[in-house]
C-alpha positions in Angstrom: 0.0 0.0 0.0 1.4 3.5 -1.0 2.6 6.1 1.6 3.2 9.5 1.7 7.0 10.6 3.0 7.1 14.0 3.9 9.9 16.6 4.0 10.2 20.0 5.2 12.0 23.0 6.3 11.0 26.8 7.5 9.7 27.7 3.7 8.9 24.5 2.2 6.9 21.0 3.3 6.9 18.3 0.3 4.9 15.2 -0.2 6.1 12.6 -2.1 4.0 9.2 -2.5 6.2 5.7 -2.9 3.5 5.5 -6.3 5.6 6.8 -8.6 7.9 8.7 -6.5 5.2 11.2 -7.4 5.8 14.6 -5.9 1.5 15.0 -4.6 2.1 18.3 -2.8 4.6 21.2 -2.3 3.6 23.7 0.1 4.9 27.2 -0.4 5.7 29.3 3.0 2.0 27.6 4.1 0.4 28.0 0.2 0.5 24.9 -2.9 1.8 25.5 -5.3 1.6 21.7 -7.2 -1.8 21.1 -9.3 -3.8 18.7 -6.9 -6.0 16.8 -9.8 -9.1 16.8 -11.6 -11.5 15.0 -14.0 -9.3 16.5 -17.1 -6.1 15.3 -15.2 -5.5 13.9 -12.1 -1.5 13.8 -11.7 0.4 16.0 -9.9 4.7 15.4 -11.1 4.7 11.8 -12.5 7.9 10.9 -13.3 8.4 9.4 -16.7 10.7 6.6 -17.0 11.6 4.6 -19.2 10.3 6.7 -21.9 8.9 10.1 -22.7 6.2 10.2 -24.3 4.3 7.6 -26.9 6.0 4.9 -28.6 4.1 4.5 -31.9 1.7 1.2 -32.4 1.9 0.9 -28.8 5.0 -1.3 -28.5 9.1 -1.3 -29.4 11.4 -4.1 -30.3 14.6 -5.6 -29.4 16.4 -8.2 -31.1 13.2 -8.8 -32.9 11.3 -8.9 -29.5 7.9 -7.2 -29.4 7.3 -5.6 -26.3 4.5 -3.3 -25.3 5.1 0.0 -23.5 2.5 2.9 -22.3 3.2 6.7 -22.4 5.8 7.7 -20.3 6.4 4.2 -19.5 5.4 2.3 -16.3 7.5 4.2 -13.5 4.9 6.6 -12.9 2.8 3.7 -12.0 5.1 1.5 -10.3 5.4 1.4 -6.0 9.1 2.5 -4.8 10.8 1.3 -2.1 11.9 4.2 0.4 15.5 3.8 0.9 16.1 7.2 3.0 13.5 9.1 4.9 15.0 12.3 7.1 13.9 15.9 7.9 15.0 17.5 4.5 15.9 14.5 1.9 14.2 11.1 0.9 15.2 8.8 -1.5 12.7 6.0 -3.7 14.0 3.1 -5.3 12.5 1.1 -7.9 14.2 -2.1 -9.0 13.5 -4.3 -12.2 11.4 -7.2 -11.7 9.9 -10.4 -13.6 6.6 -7.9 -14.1 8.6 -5.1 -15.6 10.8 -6.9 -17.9 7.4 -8.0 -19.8 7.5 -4.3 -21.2 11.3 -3.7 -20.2 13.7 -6.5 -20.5 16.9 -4.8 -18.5 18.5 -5.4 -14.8 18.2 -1.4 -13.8 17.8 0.3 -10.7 16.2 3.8 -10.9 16.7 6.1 -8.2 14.7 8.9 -7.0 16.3 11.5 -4.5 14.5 14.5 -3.3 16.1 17.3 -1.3 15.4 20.4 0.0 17.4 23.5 0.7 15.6 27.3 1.4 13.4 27.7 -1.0 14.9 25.2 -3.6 13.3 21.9 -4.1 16.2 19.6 -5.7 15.9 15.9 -7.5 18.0 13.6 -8.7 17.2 10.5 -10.8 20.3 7.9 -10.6 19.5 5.3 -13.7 21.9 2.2 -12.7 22.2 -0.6 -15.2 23.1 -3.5 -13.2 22.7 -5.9 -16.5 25.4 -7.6 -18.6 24.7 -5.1 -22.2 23.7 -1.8 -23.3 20.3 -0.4 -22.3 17.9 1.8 -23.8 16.1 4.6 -21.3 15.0 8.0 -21.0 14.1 10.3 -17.8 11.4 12.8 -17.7 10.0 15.3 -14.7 6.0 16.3 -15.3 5.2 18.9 -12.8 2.3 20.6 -13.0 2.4 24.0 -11.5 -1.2 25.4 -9.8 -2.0 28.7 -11.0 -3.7 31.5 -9.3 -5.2 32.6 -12.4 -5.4 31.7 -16.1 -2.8 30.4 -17.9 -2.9 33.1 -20.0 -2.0 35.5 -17.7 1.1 33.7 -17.3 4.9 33.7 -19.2 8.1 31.7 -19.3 11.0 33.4 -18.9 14.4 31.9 -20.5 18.1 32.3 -18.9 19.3 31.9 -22.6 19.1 35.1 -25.8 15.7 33.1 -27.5 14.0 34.8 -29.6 11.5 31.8 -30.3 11.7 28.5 -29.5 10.7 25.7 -32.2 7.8 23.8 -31.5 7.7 20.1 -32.5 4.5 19.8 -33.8 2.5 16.5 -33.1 0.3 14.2 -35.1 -2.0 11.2 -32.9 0.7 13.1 -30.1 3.8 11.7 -32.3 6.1 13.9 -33.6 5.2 14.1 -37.6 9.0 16.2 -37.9 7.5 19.4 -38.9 7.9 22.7 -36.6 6.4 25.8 -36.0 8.4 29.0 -34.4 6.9 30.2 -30.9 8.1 33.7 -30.3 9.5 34.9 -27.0 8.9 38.6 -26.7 10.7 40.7 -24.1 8.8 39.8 -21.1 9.0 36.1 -22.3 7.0 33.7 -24.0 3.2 34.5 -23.5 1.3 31.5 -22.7 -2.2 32.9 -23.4 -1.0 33.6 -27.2 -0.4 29.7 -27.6 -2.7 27.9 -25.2 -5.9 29.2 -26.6 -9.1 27.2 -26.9 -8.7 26.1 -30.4 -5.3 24.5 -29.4 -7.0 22.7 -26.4 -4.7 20.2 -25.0 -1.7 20.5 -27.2 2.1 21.1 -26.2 4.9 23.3 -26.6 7.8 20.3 -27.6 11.0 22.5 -27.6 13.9 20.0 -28.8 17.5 20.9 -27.3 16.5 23.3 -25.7 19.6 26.1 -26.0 18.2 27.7 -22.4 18.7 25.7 -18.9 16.4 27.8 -16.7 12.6 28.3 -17.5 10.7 31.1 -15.1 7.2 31.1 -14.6 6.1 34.8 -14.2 2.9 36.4 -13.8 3.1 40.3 -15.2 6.5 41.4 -13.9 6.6 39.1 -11.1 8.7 36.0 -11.1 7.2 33.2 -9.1 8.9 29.7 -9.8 12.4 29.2 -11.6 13.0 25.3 -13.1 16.7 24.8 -13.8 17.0 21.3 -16.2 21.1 21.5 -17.3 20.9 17.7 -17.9 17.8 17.9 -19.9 17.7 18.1 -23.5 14.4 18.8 -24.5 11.6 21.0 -23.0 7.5 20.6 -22.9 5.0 22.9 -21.7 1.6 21.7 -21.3 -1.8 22.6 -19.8 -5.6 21.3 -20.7 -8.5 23.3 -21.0 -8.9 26.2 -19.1 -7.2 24.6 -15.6 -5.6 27.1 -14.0 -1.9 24.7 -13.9 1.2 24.7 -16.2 3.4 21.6 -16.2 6.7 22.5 -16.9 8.5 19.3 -18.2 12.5 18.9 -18.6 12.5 15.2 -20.8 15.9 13.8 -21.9 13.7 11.7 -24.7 10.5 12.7 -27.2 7.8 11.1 -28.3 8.1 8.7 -31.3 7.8 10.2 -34.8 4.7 9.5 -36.6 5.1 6.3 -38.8 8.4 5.5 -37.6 10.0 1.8 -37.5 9.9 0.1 -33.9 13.8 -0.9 -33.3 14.2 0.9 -29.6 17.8 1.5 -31.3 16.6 4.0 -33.6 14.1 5.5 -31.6 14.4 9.6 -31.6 16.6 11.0 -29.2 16.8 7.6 -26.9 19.6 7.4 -24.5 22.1 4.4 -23.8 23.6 3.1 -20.9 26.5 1.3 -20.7 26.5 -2.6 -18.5 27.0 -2.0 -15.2 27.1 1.7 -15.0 24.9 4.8 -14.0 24.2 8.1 -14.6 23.0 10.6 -12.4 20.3 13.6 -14.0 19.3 16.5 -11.4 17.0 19.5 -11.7 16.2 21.8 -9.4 12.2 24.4 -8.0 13.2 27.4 -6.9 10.0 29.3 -5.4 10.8 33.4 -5.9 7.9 35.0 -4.6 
């Protein structure tokens, strides 16, 4: 049966359920600040391993293998082991098992560590590949940010000179390799003039991202910085007219539309050497 693991210091108190490793709640200096689910979506920050996003027909293959994956993978949906539990840091574990090597056929260990410092909420995902050949994986974060308002009263704010970012536009929510430019005017790039009701549910996909630090701003004032430096790629992605943002550093992307199933030729997968790691961190800074 899941649990909740709490951690906390003067400004912060962060719950984080062994489903998923999910991160269900940050409170702000007393106030959340994470989406807390509804009919149109009831997450909160999955975690999305070991894919991002859909693999197309529903499945990949390996050595000829067939072998069925959903989107963003099964981590999200998968009970952790809590290896660490103290005042300001906790650390989930999820291990390979004869279930998950129906859909995922390595020897991994995929750690989750969460820590807290001021204001800063800070997590590291340590992928360890404790099998005997290469493996295939990606990491993905998926907060979803509570708004006080509409999401068109909000903006992103880049650390890097972009003047637009390029969209990866989507077919069936593949990627069909076409783009469209998103432009970032000087007080950043204006969520109301893409998430409009006619593009109801669609993402912002911004591949290799040149800028490591996204800022969520309302008007002038800055209210939550995401710093992703091990994270290639970038979504952005709301539904409807709920007042949330998720903010999503991926180190994959979604299949492209009509492409072959080898998990080797996959779009922007990552490998992993036998028996080695590698460590990804990002970082929630809360400004206001």
């Amino acid at each position: 049966m899941s649990k909740i693991v709490t951690i906390s210091n003067d400004y912060l108190s962060v719950d984080i359920s062994t489903l998923g490793a999910e991160i269900v709640s940050i409170k702000y200096m007393g106030k959340e600040r994470i989406w807390q689910g509804s009919p149109v979506w009831q997450g909160h920050a999955p975690i999305l391993f070991p894919i991002n996003g859909c693999v197309y027909d529903g499945y990949y293959e390996i050595g000829g293998e067939k072998f069925e994956m959903k989107a963003h993978g099964f981590a999200r949906k998968s009970e952790y082991k809590v290896v660490t539990e103290e005042k300001t840091t906790a650390t989930f574990l999820l291990e390979s098992s004869l279930e998950s090597k129906k859909v995922y056929p390595f020897d991994f260990k995929f750690r989750v560590m969460f820590k807290i410092a001021c204001t800063t909420v800070q997590v590291y995902y340590i992928v360890e590949n404790h099998g005997d050949t290469k493996m295939y994986y990606n990491v993905g974060c998926h907060e979803g940010y509570l708004l006080d308002g509409k999401v068109s009263e909000y903006s992103i704010k880049f650390d890097g000179d972009e003047k637009s970012v390029q969209n990866s536009l989507l077919t069936d929510n593949f990627i069909n390799e076409k783009y469209s430019e998103v432009a970032v005017k000087e007080n950043g790039l204006n969520l109301g003039d893409f998430f409009i009701p006619e593009n109801d549910g669609e993402s912002i996909i911004v591949e290799n991202i040149k800028s490591k630090r996204a800022t969520l701003c309302r008007g002038d004032k800055e209210e939550i910085a995401i710093y992703y430096s091990d994270f290639p790629h970038l979504v952005l992605w709301t539904e409807g007219d709920e007042p949330f943002i998720a903010i999503e550093p991926w180190t994959g992307l979604p299949d492209v539309h009509g492409s072959g199933r080898k998990i080797e030729d996959k779009k922007s997968i990552a490998t992993l050497d036998a028996k080695s790691s590698k460590t990804f961190y990002h970082s929630i800074t809360f400004l206001d």
